[in-house]
Biotite code that builds the C-alpha atoms (Angstrom):
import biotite.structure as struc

atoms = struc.array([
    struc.Atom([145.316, 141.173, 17.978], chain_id="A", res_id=1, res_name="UNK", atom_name="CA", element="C"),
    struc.Atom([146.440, 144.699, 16.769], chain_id="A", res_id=2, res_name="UNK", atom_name="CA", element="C"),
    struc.Atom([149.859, 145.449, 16.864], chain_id="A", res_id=3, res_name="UNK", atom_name="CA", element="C"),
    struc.Atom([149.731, 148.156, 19.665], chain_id="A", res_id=4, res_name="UNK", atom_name="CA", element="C"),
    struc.Atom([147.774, 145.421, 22.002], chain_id="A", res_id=5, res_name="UNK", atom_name="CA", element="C"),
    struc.Atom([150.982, 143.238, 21.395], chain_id="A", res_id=6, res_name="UNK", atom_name="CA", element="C"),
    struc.Atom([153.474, 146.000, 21.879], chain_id="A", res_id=7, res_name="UNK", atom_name="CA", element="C"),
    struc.Atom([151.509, 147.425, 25.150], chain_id="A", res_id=8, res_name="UNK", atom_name="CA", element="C"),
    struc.Atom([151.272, 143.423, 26.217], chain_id="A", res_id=9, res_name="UNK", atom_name="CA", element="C"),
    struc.Atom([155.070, 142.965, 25.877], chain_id="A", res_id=10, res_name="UNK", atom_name="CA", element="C"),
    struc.Atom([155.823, 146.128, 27.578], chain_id="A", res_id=11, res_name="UNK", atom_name="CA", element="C"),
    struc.Atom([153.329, 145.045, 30.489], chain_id="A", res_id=12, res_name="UNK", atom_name="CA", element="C"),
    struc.Atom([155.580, 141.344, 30.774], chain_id="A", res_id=13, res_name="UNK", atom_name="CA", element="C"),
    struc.Atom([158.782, 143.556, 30.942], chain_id="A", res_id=14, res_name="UNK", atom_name="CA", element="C"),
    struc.Atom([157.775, 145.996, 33.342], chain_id="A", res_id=15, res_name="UNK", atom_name="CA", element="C"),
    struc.Atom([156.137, 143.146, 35.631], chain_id="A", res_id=16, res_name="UNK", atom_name="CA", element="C"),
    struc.Atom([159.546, 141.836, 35.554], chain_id="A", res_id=17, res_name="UNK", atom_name="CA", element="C"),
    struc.Atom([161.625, 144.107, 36.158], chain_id="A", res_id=18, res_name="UNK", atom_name="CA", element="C"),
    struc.Atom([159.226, 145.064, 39.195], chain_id="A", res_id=19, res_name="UNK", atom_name="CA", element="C"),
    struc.Atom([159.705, 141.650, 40.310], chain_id="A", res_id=20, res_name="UNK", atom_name="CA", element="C"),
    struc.Atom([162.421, 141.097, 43.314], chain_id="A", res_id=21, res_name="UNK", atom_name="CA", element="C"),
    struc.Atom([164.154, 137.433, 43.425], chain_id="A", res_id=22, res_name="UNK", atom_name="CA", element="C"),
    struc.Atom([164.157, 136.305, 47.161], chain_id="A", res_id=23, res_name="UNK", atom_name="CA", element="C"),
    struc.Atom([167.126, 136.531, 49.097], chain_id="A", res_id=24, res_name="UNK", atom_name="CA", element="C"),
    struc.Atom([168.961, 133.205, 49.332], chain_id="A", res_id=25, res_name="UNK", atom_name="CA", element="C"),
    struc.Atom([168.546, 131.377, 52.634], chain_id="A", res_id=26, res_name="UNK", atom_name="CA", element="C"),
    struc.Atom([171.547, 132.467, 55.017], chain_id="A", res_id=27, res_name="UNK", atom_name="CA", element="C"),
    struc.Atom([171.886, 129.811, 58.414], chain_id="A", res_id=28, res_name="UNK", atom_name="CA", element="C"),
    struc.Atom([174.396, 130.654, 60.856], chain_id="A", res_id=29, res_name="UNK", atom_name="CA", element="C"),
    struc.Atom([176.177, 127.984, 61.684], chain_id="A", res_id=30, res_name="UNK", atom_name="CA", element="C"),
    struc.Atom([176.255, 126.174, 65.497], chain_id="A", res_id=31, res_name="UNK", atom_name="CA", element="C"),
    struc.Atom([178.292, 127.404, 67.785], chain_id="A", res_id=32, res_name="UNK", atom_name="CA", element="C"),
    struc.Atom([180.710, 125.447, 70.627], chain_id="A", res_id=33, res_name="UNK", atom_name="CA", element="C"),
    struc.Atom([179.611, 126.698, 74.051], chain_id="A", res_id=34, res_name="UNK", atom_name="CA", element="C"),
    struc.Atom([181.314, 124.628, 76.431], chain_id="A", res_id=35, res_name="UNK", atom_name="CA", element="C"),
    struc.Atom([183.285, 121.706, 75.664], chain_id="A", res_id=36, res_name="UNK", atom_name="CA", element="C"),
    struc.Atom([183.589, 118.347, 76.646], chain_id="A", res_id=37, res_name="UNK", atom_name="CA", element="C"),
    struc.Atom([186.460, 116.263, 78.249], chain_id="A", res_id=38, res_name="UNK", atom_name="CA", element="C"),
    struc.Atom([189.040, 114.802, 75.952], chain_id="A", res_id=39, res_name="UNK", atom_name="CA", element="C"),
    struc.Atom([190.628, 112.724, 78.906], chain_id="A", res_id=40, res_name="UNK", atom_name="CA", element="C"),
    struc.Atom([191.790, 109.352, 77.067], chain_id="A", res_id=41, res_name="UNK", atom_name="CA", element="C"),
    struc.Atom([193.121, 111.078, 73.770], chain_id="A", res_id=42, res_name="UNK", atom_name="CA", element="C"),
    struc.Atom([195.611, 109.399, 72.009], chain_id="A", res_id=43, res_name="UNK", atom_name="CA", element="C"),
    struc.Atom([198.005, 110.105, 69.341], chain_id="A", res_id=44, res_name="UNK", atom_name="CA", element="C"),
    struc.Atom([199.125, 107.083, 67.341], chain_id="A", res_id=45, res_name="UNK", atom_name="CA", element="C"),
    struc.Atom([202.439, 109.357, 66.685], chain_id="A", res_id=46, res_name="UNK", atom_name="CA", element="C"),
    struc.Atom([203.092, 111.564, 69.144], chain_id="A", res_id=47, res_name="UNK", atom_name="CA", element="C"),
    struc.Atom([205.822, 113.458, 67.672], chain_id="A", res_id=48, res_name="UNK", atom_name="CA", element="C"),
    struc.Atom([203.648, 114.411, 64.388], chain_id="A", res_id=49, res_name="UNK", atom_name="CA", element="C"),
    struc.Atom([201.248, 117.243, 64.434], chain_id="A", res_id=50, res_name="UNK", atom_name="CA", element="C"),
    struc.Atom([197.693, 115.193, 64.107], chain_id="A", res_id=51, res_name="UNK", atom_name="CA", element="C"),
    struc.Atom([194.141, 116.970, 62.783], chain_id="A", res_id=52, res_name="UNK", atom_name="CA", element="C"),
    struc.Atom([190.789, 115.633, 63.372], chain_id="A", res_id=53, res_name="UNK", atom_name="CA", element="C"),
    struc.Atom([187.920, 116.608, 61.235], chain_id="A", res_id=54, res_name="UNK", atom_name="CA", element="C"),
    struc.Atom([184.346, 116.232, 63.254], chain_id="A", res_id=55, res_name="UNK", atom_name="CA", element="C"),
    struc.Atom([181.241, 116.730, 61.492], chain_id="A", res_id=56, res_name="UNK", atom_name="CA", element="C"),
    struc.Atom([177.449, 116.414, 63.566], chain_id="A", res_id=57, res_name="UNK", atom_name="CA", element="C"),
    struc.Atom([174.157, 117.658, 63.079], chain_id="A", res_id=58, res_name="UNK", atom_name="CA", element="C"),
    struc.Atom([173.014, 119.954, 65.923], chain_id="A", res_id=59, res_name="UNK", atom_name="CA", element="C"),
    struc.Atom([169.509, 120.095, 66.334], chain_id="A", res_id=60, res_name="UNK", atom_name="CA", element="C"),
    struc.Atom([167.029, 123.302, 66.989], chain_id="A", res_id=61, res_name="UNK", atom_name="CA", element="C"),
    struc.Atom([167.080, 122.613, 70.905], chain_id="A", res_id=62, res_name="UNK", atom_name="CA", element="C"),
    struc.Atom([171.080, 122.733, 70.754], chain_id="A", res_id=63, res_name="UNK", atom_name="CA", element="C"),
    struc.Atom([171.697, 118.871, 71.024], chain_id="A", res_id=64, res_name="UNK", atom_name="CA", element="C"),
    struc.Atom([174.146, 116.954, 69.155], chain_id="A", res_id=65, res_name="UNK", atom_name="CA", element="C"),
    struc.Atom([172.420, 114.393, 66.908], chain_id="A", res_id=66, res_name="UNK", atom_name="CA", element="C"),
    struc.Atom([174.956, 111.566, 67.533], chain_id="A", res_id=67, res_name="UNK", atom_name="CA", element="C"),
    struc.Atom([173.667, 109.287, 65.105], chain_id="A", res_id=68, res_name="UNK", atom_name="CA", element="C"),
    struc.Atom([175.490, 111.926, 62.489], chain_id="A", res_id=69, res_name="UNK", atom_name="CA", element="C"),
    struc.Atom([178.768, 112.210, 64.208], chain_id="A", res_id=70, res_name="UNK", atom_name="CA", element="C"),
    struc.Atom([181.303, 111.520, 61.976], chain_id="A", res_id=71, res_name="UNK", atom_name="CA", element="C"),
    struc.Atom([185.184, 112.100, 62.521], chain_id="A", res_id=72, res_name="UNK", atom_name="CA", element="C"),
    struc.Atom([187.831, 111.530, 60.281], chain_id="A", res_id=73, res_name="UNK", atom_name="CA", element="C"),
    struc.Atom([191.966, 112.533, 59.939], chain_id="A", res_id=74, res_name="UNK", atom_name="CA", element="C"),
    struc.Atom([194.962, 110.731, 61.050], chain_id="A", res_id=75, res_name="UNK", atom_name="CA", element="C"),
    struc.Atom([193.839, 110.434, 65.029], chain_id="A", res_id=76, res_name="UNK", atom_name="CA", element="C"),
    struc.Atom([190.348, 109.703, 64.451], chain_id="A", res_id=77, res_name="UNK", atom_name="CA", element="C"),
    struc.Atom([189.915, 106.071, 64.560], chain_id="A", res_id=78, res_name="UNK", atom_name="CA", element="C"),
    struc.Atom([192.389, 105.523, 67.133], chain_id="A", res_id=79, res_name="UNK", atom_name="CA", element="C"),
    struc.Atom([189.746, 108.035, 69.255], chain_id="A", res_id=80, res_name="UNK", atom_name="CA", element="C"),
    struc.Atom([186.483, 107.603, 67.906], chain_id="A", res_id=81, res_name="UNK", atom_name="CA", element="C"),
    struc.Atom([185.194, 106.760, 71.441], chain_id="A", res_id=82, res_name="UNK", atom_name="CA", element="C"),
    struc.Atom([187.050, 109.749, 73.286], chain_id="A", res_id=83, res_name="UNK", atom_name="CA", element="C"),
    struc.Atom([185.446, 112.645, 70.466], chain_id="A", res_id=84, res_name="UNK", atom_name="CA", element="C"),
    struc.Atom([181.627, 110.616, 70.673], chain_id="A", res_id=85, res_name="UNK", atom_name="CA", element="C"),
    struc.Atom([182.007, 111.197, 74.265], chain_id="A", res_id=86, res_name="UNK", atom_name="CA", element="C"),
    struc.Atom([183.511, 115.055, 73.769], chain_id="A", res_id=87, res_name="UNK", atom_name="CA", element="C"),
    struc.Atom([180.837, 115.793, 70.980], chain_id="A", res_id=88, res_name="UNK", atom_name="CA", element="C"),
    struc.Atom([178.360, 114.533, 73.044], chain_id="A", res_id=89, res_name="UNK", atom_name="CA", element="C"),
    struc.Atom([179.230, 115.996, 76.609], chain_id="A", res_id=90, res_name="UNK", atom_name="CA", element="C"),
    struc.Atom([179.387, 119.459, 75.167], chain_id="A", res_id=91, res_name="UNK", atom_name="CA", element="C"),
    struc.Atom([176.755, 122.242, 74.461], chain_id="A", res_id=92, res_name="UNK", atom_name="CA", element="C"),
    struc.Atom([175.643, 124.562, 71.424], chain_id="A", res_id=93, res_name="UNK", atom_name="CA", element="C"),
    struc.Atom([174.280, 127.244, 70.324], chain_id="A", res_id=94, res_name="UNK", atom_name="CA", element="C"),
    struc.Atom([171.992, 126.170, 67.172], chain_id="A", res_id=95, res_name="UNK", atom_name="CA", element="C"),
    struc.Atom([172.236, 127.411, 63.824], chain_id="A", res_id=96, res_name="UNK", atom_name="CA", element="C"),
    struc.Atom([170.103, 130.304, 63.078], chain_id="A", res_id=97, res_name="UNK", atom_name="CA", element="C"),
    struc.Atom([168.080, 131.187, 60.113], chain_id="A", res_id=98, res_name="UNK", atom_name="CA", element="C"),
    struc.Atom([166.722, 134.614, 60.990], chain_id="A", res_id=99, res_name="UNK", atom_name="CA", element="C"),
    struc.Atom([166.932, 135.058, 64.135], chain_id="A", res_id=100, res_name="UNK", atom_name="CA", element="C"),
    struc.Atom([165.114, 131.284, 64.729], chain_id="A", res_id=101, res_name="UNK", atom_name="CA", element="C"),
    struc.Atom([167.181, 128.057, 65.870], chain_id="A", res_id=102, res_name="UNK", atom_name="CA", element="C"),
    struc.Atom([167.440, 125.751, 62.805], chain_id="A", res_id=103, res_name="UNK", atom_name="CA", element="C"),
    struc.Atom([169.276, 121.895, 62.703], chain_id="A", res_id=104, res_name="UNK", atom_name="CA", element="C"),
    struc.Atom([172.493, 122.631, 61.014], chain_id="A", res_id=105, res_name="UNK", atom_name="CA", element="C"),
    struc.Atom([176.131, 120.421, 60.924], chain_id="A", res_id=106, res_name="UNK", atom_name="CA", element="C"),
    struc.Atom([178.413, 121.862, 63.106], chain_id="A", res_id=107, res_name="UNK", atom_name="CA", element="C"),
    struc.Atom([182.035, 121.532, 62.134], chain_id="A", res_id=108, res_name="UNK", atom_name="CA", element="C"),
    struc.Atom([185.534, 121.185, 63.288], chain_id="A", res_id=109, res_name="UNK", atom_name="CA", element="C"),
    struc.Atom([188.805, 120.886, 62.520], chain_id="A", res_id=110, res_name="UNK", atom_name="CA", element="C"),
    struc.Atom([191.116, 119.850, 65.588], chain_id="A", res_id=111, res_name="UNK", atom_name="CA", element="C"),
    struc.Atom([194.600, 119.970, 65.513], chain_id="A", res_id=112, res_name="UNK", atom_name="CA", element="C"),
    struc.Atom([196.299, 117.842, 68.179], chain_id="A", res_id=113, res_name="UNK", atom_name="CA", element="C"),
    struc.Atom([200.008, 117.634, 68.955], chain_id="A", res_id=114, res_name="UNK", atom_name="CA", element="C"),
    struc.Atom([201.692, 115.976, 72.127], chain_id="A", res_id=115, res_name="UNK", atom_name="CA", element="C"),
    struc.Atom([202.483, 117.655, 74.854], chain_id="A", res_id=116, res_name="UNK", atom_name="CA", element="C"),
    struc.Atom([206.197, 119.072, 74.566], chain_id="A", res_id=117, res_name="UNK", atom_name="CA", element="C"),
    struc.Atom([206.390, 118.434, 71.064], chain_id="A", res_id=118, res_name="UNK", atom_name="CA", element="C"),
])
């Protein structure tokens, strides 16, 4: 191959790449709390120290709570592991959206709970 094929077929590879767009990384929008279940039953194993909760579930296309992801963790969860299963599950969200179209995506929380008075 003559030297001006190689330099005109090195200048073709560079100007195909530069001409070349990466695609844009893949943005979701993350669920959504509509309306929220009943936390009747909560309780605080010290009621006179500021408590968080951190809930983690998987909300599916159709807006339902996969429960067999629900996960919570922090210093009130496992005394109320039943009370947020029941609040996860009783309440509704939006999905997470990947343009414009309803995708599963974990919806996440952090709760802070405190007595009342305190």
């Amino acid at each position: 191959m003559s030297r001006s094929r190689v330099v005109a077929a090195s200048m073709a590879l560079i100007l195909a790449a530069g001409c070349y767009s990466y695609p844009a990384p893949v943005q979701i929008s993350p669920p959504q709390l509509l309306t929220r279940g009943s936390l009747a039953g909560l309780s605080l194993p010290n009621p006179t120290v500021p408590q968080s909760v951190d809930i983690d579930v998987m909300i599916e296309p159709n807006g339902m709570p996969l429960m067999s992801t629900f996960k919570a963790v922090g210093s009130a969860a496992a005394a109320n592991q039943d009370v947020l299963y029941k609040y996860i599950e009783a309440s509704t969200f939006r999905p997470g959206l990947q343009n414009g179209q309803p995708v599963a995506a974990v919806y996440h929380t952090r709760m802070q709970l405190r007595s009342p008075g305190s």
